[in-house]
MIDORO-813519 format. One line per 3 residues: number of its first residue (from 1); for each residue x, y, z of C-alpha. Coordinates in Angstrom, 3 decimals, decimal comma, padded with zeros to 6 digits, m for minus. Layout:
<pts>
NUM) X:Y:Z ~ ...
</pts>
This chain:
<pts>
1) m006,746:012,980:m046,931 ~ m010,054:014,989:m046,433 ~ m009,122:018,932:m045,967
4) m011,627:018,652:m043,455 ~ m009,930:016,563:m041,098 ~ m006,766:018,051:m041,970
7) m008,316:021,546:m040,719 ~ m010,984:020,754:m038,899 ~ m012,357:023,243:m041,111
10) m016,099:021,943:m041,306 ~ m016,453:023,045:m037,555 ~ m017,398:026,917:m036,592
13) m016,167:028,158:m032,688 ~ m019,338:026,889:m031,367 ~ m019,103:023,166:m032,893
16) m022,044:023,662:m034,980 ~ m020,518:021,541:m038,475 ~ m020,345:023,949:m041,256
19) m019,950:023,280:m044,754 ~ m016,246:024,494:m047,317 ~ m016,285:027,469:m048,872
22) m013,715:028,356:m051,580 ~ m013,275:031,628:m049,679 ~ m012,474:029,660:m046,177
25) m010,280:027,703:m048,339 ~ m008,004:030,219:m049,516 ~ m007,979:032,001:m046,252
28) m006,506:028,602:m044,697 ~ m004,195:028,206:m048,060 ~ m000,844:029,495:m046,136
31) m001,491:027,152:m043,684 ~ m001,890:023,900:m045,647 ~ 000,753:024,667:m047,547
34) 002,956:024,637:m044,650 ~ 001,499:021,313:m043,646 ~ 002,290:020,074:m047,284
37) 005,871:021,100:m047,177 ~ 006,441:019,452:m043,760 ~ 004,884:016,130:m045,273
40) 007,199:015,844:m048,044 ~ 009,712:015,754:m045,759 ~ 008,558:013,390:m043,385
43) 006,339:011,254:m045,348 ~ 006,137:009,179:m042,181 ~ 004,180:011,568:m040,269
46) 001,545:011,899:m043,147 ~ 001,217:008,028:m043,006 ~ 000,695:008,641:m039,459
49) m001,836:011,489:m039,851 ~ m003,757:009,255:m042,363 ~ m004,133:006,015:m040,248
52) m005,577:008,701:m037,546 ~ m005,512:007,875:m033,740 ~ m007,694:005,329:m033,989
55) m005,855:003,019:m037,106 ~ m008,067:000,154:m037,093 ~ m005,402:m002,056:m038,754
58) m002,822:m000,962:m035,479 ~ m000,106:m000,468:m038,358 ~ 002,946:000,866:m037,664
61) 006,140:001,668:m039,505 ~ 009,216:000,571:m038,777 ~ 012,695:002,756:m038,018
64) 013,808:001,451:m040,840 ~ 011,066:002,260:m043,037 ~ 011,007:005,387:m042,030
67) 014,104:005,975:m043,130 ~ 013,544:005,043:m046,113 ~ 010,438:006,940:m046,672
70) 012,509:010,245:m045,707 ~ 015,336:009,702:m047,828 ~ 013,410:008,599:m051,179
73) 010,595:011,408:m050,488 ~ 013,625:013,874:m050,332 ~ 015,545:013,164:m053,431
76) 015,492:012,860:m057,193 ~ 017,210:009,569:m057,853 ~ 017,304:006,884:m054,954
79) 018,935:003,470:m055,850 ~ 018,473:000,524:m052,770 ~ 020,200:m002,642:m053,072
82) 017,702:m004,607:m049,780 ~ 017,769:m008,353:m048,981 ~ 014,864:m010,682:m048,993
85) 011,996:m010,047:m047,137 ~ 012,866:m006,629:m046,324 ~ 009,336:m005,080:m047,430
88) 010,808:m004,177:m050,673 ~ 007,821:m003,687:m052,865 ~ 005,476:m002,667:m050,048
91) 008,163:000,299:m049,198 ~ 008,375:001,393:m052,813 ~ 004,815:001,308:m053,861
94) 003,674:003,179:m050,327 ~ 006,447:005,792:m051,621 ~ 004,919:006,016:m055,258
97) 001,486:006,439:m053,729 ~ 002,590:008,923:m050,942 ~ 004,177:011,275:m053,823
100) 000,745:010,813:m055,750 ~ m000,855:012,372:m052,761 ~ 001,547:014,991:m051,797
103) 002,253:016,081:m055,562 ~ m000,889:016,378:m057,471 ~ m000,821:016,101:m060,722
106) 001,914:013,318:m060,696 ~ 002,121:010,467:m063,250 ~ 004,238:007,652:m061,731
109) 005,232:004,591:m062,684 ~ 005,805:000,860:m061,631 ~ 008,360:m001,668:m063,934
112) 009,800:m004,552:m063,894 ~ 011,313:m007,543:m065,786 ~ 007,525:m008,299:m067,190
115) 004,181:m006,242:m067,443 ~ 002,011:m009,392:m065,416 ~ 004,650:m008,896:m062,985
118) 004,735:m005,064:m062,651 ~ 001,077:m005,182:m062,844 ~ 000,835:m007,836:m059,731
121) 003,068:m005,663:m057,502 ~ 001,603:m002,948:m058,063 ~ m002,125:m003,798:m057,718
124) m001,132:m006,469:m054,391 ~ 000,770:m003,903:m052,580 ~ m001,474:m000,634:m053,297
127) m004,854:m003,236:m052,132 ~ m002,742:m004,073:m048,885 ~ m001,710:m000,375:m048,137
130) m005,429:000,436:m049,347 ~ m006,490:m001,741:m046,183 ~ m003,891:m000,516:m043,932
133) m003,963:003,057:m044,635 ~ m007,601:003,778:m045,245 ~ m006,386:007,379:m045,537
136) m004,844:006,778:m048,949 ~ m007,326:004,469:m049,970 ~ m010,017:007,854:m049,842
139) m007,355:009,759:m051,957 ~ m008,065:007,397:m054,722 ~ m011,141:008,207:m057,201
142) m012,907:005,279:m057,540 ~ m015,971:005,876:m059,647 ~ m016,886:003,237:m062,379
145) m014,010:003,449:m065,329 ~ m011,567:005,691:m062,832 ~ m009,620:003,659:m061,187
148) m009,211:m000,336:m062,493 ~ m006,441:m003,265:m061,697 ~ m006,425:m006,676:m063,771
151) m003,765:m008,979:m064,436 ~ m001,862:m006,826:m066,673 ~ m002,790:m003,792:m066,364
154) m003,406:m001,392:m063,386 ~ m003,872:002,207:m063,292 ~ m004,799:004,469:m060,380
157) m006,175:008,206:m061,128 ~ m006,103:010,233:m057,966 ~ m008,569:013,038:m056,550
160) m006,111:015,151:m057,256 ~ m005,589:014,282:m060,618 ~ m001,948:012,562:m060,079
163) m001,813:008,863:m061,809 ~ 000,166:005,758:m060,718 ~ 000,074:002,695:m063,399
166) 002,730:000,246:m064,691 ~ 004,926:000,171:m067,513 ~ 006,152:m003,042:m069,348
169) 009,681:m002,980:m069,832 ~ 009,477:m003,467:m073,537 ~ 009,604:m001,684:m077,083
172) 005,965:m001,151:m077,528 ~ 006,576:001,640:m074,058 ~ 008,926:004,073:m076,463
175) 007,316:007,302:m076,713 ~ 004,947:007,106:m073,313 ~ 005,476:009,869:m070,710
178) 005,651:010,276:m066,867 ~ 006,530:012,408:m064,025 ~ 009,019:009,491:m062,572
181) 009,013:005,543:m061,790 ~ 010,331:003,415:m059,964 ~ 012,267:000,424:m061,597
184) 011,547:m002,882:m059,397 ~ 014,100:m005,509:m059,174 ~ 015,635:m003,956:m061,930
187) 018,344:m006,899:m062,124 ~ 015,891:m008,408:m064,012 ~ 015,050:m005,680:m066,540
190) 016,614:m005,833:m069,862 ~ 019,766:m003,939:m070,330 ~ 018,833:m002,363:m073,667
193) 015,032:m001,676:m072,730 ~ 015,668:000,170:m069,130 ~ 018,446:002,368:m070,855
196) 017,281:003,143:m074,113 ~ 013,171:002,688:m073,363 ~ 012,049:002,814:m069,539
199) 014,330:005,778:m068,353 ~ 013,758:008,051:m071,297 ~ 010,009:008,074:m070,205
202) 010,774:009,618:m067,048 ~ 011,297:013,149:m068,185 ~ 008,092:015,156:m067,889
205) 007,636:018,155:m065,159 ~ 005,006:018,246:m063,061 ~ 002,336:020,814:m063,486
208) 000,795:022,975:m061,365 ~ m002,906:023,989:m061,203 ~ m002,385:027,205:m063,361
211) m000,019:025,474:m065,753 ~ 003,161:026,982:m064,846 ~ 006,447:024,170:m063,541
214) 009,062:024,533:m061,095 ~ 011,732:022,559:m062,179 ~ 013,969:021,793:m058,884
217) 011,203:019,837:m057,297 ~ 012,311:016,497:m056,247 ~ 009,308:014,748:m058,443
220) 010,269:015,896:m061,607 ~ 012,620:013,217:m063,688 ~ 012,506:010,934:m060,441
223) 014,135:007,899:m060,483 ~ 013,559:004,979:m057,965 ~ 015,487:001,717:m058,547
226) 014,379:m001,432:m055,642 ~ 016,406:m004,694:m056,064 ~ 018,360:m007,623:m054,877
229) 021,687:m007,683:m055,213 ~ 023,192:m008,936:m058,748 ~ 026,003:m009,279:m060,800
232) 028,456:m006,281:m061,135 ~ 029,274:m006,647:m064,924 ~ 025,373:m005,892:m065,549
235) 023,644:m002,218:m066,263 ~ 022,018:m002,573:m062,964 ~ 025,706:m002,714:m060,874
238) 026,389:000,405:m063,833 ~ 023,236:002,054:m062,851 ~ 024,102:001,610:m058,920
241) 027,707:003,052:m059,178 ~ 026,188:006,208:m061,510 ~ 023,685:007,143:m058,612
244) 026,687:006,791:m056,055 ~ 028,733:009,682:m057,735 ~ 025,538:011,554:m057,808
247) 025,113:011,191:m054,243 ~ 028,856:012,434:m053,694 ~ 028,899:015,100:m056,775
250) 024,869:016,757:m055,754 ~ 024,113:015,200:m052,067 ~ 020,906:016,977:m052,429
253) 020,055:014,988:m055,885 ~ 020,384:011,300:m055,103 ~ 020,947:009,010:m052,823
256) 021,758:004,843:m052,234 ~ 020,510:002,717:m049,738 ~ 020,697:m000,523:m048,689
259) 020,587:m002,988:m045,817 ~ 021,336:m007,002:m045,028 ~ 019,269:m009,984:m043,206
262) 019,828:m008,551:m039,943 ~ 017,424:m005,362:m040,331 ~ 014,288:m007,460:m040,704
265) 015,674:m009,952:m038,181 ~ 015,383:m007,311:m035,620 ~ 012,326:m006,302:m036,531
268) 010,997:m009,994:m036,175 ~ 010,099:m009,805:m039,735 ~ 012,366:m012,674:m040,508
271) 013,776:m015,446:m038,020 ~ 017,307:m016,167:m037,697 ~ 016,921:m019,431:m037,206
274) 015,196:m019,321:m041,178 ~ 019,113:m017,408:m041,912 ~ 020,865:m020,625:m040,321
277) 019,231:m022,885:m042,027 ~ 019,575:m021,338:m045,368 ~ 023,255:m021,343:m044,854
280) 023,174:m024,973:m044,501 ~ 021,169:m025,383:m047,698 ~ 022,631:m027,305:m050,043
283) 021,061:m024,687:m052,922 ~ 023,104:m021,897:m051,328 ~ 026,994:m021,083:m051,609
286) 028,234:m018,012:m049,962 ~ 028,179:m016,239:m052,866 ~ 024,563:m016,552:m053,523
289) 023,857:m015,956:m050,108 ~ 025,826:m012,666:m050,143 ~ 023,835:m011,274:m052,814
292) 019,696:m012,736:m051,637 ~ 020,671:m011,560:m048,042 ~ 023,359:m009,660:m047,617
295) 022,951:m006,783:m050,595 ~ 026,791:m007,591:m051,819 ~ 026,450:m007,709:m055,397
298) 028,693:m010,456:m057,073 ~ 031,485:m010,139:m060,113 ~ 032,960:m012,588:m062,169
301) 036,601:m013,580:m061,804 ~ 038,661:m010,479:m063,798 ~ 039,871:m012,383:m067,080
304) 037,093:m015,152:m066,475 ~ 037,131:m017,803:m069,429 ~ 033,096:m017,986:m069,949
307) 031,380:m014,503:m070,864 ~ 028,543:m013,430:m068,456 ~ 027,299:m011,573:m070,782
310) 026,568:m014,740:m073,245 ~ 025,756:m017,026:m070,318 ~ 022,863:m014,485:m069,547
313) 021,625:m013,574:m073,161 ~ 020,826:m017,709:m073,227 ~ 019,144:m017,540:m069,976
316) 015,532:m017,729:m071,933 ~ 014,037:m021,236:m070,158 ~ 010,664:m020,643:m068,148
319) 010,389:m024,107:m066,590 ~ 012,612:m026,910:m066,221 ~ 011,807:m030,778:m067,110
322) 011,140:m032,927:m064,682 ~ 010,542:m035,825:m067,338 ~ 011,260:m037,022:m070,363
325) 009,125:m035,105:m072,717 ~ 008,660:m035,395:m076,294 ~ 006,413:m032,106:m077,038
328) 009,323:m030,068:m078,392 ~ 011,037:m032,688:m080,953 ~ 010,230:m035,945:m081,451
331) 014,153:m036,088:m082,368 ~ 015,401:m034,918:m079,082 ~ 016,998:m037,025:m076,439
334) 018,834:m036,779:m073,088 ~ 022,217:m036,792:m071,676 ~ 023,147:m036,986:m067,668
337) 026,099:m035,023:m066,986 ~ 027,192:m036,507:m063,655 ~ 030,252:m035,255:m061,255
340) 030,508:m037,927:m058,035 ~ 031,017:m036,470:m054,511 ~ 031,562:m038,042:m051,338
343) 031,544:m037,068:m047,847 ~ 032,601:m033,609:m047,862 ~ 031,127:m032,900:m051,630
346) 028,097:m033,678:m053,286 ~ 027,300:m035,468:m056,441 ~ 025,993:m033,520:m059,344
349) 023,597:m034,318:m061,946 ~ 023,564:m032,088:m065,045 ~ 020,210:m033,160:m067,335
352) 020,575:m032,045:m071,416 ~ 018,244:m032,234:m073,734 ~ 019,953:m032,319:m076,893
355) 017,525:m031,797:m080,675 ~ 019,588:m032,669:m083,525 ~ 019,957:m029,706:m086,351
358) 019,530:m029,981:m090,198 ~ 023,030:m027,998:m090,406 ~ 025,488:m027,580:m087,880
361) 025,889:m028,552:m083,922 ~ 022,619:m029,789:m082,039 ~ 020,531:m027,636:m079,572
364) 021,653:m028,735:m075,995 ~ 019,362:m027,094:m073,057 ~ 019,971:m027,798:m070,034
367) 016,624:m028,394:m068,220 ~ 017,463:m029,427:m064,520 ~ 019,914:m029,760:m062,125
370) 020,099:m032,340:m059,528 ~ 022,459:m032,205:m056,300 ~ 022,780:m035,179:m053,667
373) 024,081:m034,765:m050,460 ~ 027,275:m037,218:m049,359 ~ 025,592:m040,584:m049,454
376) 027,002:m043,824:m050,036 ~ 027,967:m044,952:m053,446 ~ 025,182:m047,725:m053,493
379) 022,407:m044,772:m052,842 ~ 023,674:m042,348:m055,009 ~ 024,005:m045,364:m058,030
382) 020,013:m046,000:m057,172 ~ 018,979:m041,656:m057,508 ~ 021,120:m041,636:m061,062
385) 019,519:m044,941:m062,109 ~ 015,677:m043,344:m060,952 ~ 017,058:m040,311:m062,966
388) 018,104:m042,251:m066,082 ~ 014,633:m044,153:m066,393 ~ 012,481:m040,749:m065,446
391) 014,008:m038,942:m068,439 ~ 014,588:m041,713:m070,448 ~ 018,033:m040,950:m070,575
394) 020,686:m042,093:m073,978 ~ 023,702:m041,791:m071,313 ~ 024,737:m041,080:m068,184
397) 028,426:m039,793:m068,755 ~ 029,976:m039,626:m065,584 ~ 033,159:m038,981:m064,136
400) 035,593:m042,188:m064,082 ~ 038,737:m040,954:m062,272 ~ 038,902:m040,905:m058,535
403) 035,362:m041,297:m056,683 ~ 033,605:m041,762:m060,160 ~ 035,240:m045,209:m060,569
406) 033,319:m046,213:m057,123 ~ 030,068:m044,669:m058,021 ~ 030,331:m046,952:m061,229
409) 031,201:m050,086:m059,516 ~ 027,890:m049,875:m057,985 ~ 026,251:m048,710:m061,083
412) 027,097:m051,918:m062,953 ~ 025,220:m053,610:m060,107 ~ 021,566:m054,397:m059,034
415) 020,641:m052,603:m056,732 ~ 016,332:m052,171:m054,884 ~ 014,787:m049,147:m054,988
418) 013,835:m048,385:m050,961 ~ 010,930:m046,801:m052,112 ~ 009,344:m048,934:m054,324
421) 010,947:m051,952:m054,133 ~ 011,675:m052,138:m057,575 ~ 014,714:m053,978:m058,792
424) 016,979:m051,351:m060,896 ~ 019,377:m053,675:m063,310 ~ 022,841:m053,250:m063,587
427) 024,342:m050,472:m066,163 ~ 026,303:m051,853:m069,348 ~ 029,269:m049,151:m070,230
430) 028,984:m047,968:m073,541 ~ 032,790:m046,856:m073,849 ~ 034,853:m044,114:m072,552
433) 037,475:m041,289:m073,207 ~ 040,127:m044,635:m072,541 ~ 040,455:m048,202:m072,813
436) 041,856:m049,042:m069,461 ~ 038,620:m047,074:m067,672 ~ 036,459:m049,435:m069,943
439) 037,923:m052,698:m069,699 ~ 037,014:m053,585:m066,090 ~ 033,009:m053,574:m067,749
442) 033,045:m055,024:m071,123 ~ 031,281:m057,807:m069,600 ~ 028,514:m056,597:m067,994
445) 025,862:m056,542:m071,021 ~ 023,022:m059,315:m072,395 ~ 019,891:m060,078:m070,839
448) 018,758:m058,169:m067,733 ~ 021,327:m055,190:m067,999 ~ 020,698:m051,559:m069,003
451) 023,014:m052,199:m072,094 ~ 025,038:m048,894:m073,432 ~ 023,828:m046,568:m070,511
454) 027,067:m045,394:m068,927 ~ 029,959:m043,556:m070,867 ~ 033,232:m042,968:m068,853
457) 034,695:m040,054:m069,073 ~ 038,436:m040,286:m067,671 ~ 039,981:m036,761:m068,291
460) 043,746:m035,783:m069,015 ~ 045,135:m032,462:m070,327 ~ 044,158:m032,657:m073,691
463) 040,724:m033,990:m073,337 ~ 039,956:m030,921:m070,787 ~ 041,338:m028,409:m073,720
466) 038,763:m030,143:m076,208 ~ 035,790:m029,880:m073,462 ~ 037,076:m026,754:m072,172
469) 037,103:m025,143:m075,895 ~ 033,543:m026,596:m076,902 ~ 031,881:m025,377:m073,799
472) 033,020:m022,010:m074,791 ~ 032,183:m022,035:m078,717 ~ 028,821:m023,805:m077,809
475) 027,796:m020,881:m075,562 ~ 028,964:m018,317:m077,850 ~ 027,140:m019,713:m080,351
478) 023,978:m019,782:m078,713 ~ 023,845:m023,580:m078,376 ~ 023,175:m023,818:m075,486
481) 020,175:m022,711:m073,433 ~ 019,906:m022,191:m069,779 ~ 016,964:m021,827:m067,175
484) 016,107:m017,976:m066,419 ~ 017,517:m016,118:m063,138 ~ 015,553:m017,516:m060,049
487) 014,774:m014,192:m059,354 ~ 012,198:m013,717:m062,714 ~ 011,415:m017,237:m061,824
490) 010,092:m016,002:m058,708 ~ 008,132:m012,265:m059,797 ~ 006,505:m014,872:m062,488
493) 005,507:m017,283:m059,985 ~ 004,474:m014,553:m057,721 ~ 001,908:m013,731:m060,138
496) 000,255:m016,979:m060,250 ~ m002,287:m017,910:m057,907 ~ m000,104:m021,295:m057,205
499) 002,692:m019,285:m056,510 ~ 000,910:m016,741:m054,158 ~ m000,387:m020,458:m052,306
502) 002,579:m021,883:m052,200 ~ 004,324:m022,207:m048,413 ~ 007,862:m020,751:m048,433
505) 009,103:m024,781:m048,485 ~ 007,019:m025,614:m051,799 ~ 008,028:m022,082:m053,407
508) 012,033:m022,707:m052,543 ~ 011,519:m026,340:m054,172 ~ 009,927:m025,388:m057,266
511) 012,822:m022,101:m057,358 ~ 015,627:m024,671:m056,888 ~ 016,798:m025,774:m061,000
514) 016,576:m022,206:m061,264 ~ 019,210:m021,490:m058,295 ~ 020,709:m024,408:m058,881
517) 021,695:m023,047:m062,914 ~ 022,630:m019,658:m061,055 ~ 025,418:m021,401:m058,927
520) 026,377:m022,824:m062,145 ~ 027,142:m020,007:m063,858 ~ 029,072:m018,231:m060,839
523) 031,265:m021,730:m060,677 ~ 031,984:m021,290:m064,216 ~ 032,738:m017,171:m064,465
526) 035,127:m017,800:m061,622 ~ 037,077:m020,279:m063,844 ~ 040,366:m017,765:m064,839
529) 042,668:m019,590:m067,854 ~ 046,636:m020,762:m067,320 ~ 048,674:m021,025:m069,979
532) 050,483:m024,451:m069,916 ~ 051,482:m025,143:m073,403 ~ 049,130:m025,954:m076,159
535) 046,822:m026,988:m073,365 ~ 044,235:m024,773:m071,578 ~ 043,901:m025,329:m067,869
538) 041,206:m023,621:m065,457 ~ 041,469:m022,272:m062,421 ~ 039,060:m021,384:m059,499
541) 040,146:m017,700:m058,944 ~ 038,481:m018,107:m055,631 ~ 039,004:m021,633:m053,775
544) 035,822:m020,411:m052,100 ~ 033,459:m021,611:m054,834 ~ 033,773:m024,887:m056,074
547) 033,124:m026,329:m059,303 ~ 031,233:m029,251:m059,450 ~ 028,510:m028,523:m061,161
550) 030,660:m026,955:m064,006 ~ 032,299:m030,320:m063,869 ~ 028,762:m032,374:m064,302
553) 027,710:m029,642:m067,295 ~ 030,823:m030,452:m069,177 ~ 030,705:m034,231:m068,932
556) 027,542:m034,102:m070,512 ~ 028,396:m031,479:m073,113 ~ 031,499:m033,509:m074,102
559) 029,744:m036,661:m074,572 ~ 027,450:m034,633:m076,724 ~ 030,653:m033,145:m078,622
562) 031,803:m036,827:m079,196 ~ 028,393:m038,243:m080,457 ~ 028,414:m034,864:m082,952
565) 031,337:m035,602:m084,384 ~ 030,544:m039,532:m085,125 ~ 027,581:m037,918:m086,847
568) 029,985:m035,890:m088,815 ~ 031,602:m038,691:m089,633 ~ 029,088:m040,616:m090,646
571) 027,427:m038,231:m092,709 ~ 030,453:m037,746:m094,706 ~ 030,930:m041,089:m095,259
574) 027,740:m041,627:m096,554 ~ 028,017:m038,216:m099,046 ~ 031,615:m039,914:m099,756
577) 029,634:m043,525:m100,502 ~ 027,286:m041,808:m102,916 ~ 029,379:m039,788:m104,921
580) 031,579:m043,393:m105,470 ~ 028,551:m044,988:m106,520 ~ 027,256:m041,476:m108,907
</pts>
């Protein structure tokens, strides 16, 4: 802000303009301090003051935002758990840049789950309020080598000599400084880093002019956290719940916000119509909805067979495979996992890529997930065949009790491709987990047939203890690998220029393997164990989510289990032939 429109001071009683002296200055000092205190309560009424009467952009905040503005401005830790498309970022880095102004001699902070990403928030939103606000935009000193934003790095230095640059969320941060920061989508920040790295920076006292700090104001050791909703057993939920006793313990310290899909709804900044048709996505369960749009963060089934904890440490895949691709191991094949749906249900395609180890169990990752709506067996047969030939598939193991044995029947068919016309050759079985789910298809194999492709997988109690047990030594182990949280799929695509391009249909498309291995892993944390003998049998703990694509991932991983063990086998066969012939 320029004192002199805050004052008027550059005018004398008869209009003629005069210039600032330090001695007018200090006579108006009572005055502007008052005007300073009344902003940092109602940081909304500075925004006003700086887009002036004439605000060239017509911006205008929101009730809501103003809220928000009042509540952060006025307290030391402020946690908000805010759905999609709520003005998230743009709320929190206005906030950052409104204490930079109103606190000078403030170094604040923007992190998140990677420095590009913290670095493209923070320069995108501060350029748009920049524009909007031209206000703050003058409080900014922007002489050569002052001021700079890049790709990764971004750093703001104030008139007043208050800072606002990012942080990366990673070891290399240890030691730095700051007045306070705010923590965006901090679901996606490292547990380890944020606690033992991030927040330790945010411990420095703000100093005033002649050196001296007052240690109750609300800057000092400030704390912001922005997010989604997320999973409970994470540091975030931890981090949510310790800033909810400090709200009840010292109102006056902290606070926690949050809001749901309806808020921007009303304020036309999202259309319902968008909220209907997400529910009818086939990408969304009401889980996942819960948590993207209605801030209720999600926990895994108490006593829950799979750890969430492991499932996440493996999420470490930037991009799923759309192909067969040989660049990682010329050894490395794939596997379709496939549960079969029908009316009601859809079918599930799990795709594995599975690189044989030197020693020990193979690497299995799974790189995409496909679902299919409730089509007819003869349609659904032609997508898994197009599947099986894109990846260049060893198997397709696939369910063979119930619907699966209907699916197949078509599958050891001919069937045209609508869309190219191509003829797609019957599928040859391969074997099976039993002899009478085989027998029907010993025939179909020779000339013109997919020989080998199909493996039936007809499960009974024992068989589901063998899968059930491998799925959970495989992920403890670290064997398996997953696609990262859709969520750091999206702040990395956001900070692409393809991403930033991309219409919301194109963005939700490329974000869907990503979802898609999300719903996954809250099917299989709400899988609780029953004790039934020797045998282990899961349960959904809530009937609400199903578990189909579990179902798909451990068809594949079993037929992946059975191919390591002939290997075994083999192996020690051959060690067994040699030492006969030594």
């Amino acid at each position: 802000m320029a004192l002199q429109d805050l004052m008027e001071l550059s005018l004398s009683k008869g209009g003629k303009k005069m210039g600032l002296s330090e001695e007018r200055i200090r006579e108006q000092l009572p005055i502007i301090r008052q005007y300073i205190a009344f902003w940092r309560e109602y940081p909304d009424m500075f925004v006003e003051f700086l887009c002036g009467e004439t605000n060239p952009e017509n911006f205008h905040l929101f009730f809501y935002q103003r809220v928000f503005l009042r509540a952060v401005m006025r307290h030391r830790y402020a946690y908000a758990t805010f759905p999609r498309a709520y003005s998230k970022s743009f709320l929190s880095v206005l906030i950052l840049m409104l204490r930079c102004v109103l606190f000078p001699g403030a170094h604040l902070f923007v992190t998140t789950g990677g420095k590009e990403q913290a670095a493209g928030i923070a320069r995108e939103k501060a350029e748009e309020l920049c524009k909007l606000i031209p206000g703050l935009k003058n409080e900014i000193d922007w002489t050569r080598g002052a001021s700079k934003a890049s790709k990764n790095m971004v750093e703001y230095l104030f008139k007043n000599g208050s800072k606002l640059d990012i942080m990366a969320a990673q070891q290399s941060s240890r030691g730095k400084r700051a007045t306070g920061g705010l923590v965006e989508e901090c679901i996606l920040v490292d547990q380890t880093l944020l606690n033992e790295v991030i927040i330790p920076t945010m411990n420095v006292d703000r100093r005033l002019a002649d050196g001296s700090r007052h240690e109750e104001e609300v800057i000092n050791k400030s704390q912001i956290y922005v997010t989604t909703a997320g999973w409970k057993n994470s540091f975030a939920y931890e981090k949510l719940i310790q800033t909810l006793i400090q709200q009840i313990t010292d109102p006056g310290q902290a606070i926690v916000l949050g809001g749901t899909w309806r808020v921007p709804v009303m304020e036309k900044l999202l259309r319902k119509s968008f909220i209907e048709e997400l529910k009818l996505d086939g990408t969304y369960n009401d889980s996942s909805f819960a948590r993207e749009y209605e801030s209720e963060w999600s926990g895994d089934a108490e006593n829950a067979f799979f750890s969430a904890e492991k499932f996440d440490k493996h999420r470490v895949l930037l991009q799923p495979e759309y192909e067969h691709s040989g660049r990682s191991s010329k050894n490395a094949f794939y596997v379709l996992g496939v549960d079969v749906g029908r009316l009601n249900c859809t079918t599930e395609v799990c795709i594995f890529k599975v690189t044989p180890q030197v020693q020990g169990a193979s690497l299995k990752t799974l790189v995409n997930i496909y679902t299919y709506d409730a089509e007819d067996f003869e349609i659904q047969a032609i997508n898994i065949k197009k599947l099986f030939y894109k990846y260049k598939a060893r198997i397709a193991a696939i369910d063979a009790n119930g619907l699966g044995a209907g699916l197949i029947d078509f599958m050891t068919k001919a069937q045209l491709d609508p869309e190219t016309g191509e003829e797609l050759p019957p599928f040859g079985v391969e074997g099976g987990t039993a002899d009478d789910a085989v027998e029907p298809y010993k025939k179909i194999k020779g000339p013109g047939v997919e020989d080998n492709a199909i493996f039936l997988i007809k499960a009974n109690a024992p068989i589901n203890t063998e899968a059930h047990a491998y799925v959970q030594t495989q992920l403890a182990s670290g064997k398996i690998k997953f696609l990262i949280d859709e969520g750091q799929a999206k702040v990395k695509l956001m900070s692409t220029k393809m991403g930033q391009q991309m219409d919301n249909d194109k963005r939700a498309e490329y974000l869907k393997p990503f979802t898609l291995t999300t719903i996954l892993r809250e099917q299989m944390l709400n899988l609780v164990e029953e004790n039934e003998g020797v045998n282990i049998i899961l349960k959904q703990s809530s009937k609400s989510i199903k578990k189909d694509k579990f179902s798909a991932f451990e068809y594949g991983l079993y037929y992946i289990k059975l191919d390591e063990d002939r290997r075994k086998k083999r192996k020690k066969r051959n060690i067994a032939d040699m030492m006969f012939y030594s």
